[in-house]
Structure formats: C-alpha cells, structure tokens
N, C-alpha and C positions, 0 to 999 in steps of 0.2 A: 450636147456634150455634158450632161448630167454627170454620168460616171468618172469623165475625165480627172480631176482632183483625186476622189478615193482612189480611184484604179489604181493611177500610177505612181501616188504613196506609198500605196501598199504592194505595188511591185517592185520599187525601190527598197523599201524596208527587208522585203524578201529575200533579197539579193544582195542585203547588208551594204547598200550604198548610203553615202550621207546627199545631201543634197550637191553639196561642193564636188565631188566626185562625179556625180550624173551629169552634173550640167558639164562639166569639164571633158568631158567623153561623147556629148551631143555637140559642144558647141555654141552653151550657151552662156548667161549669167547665172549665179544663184540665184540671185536676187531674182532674176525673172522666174526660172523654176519654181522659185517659192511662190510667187503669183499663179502661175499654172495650178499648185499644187493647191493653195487657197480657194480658186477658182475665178479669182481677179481677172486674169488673162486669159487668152486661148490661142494654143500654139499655130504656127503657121504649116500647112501643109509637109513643108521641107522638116522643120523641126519635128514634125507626129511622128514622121518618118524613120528619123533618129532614135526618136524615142522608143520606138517600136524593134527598131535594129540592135540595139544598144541593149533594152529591156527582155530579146526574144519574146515576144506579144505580139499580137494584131492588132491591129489601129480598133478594127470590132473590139477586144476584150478591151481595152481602155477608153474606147467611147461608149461603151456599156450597150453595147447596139446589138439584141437579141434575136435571133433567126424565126421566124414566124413559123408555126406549124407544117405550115404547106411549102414552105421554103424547102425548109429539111426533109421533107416528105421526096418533093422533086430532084433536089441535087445531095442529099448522102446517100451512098448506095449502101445497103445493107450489113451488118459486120461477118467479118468472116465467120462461115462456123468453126473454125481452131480457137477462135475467141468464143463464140456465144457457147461452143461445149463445153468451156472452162469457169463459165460464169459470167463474163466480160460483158456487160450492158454500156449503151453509148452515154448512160448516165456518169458511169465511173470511168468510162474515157475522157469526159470533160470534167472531172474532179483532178484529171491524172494531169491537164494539161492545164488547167487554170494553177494549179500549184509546180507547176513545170517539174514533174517529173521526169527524171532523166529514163535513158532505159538500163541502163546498169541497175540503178536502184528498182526498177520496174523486177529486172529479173532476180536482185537481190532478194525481194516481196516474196516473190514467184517460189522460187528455193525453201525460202523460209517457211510457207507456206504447205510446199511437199513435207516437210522434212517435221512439219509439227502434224499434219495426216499420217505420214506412217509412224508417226512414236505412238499415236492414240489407237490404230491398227493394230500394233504390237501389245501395246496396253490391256488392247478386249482381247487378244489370242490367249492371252496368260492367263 
C-alpha cells in the first residue's frame, strides 16, 4: 500500500474535497483519514471501498498496483481502430482516466481540436 497516502490526497484534492468532507461521505473520522492520508493507518477493506465509490477510482489506482507486461498483453484487448486512426494510444487513455476525464470534456478536446486543424487548413489554402 505504498501509493495509498499520495493517491488518495491527491484524488481528494482533485476533486476539491477537504478531508472533513471525504470522510463525512465514506463514513469515517477525519481524524482517521488524516491517518490514512499520513500513511499511519490503512483502511479496512469496507472503507477502500468507499473510498473508491465516493472518489470514482479503483482500489488498483490508489494502491498504486501496476499491471505487468504480460497482464495487459492477455486481458486488454486491442483499441479500436476509430481511436488508434485518430491518434488515441492506451498511453493517453490512462492519462485520460487517471486525471478523470469526463467525456463531455473529452469531446469538448475533440472539437477544439478539429476546429484548430481546419483554421490552419484554411490558413495554407490562402
């Protein structure tokens, strides 16, 4: 549980929660959370749970518990090509979801992203 502390500080902070707020919405003390968060403590199965419910996260991204080579090799199946013809590497699908990007913002990106391609389009036609 190495990760545990950083992760879930900084998935709280992300999410503009105070400590007293998190704990209040798991179920717990602050006072404990601030342990967790220290690394004094470590949560009980039930609690990681919450934490993870409450956080939108996996218990994986908050115990910092990294998928081995061969793991991913056997159980991700390949990305669609609608994604890998657009660019979309499984690199920047786990930047997309460690920072919880929504998909509104995703397609917000998406848009912006057309729409700054064809001014530059337009730019070399001129």
């Amino acid at each position: 549980m190495n990760g545990l502390p950083k992760k879930l500080k900084l998935k709280r902070k992300q999410q503009g929660l105070t400590q007293a707020q998190l704990s209040a919405r798991v179920g717990i003390t602050q006072a404990f959370l601030a342990e967790i968060e220290s690394g004094r403590k470590r949560p009980s199965i039930e609690v990681l749970e919450k934490l993870c419910d409450t956080l939108g996260c996996s218990a994986d991204y908050l115990l910092g518990i990294e998928q081995s080579r061969r793991y991913k090799t056997l159980e991700q199946p390949a990305l669609p090509s609608s994604l890998t013809s657009r660019g979309i590497t499984p690199k920047m699908l786990e930047e997309m979801a460690e920072r919880n990007i929504s998909g509104e913002e995703l397609s917000l990106a998406i848009k912006l992203i057309k729409t700054m391609n064809e001014n530059k389009k337009a730019d070399t036609k001129r």
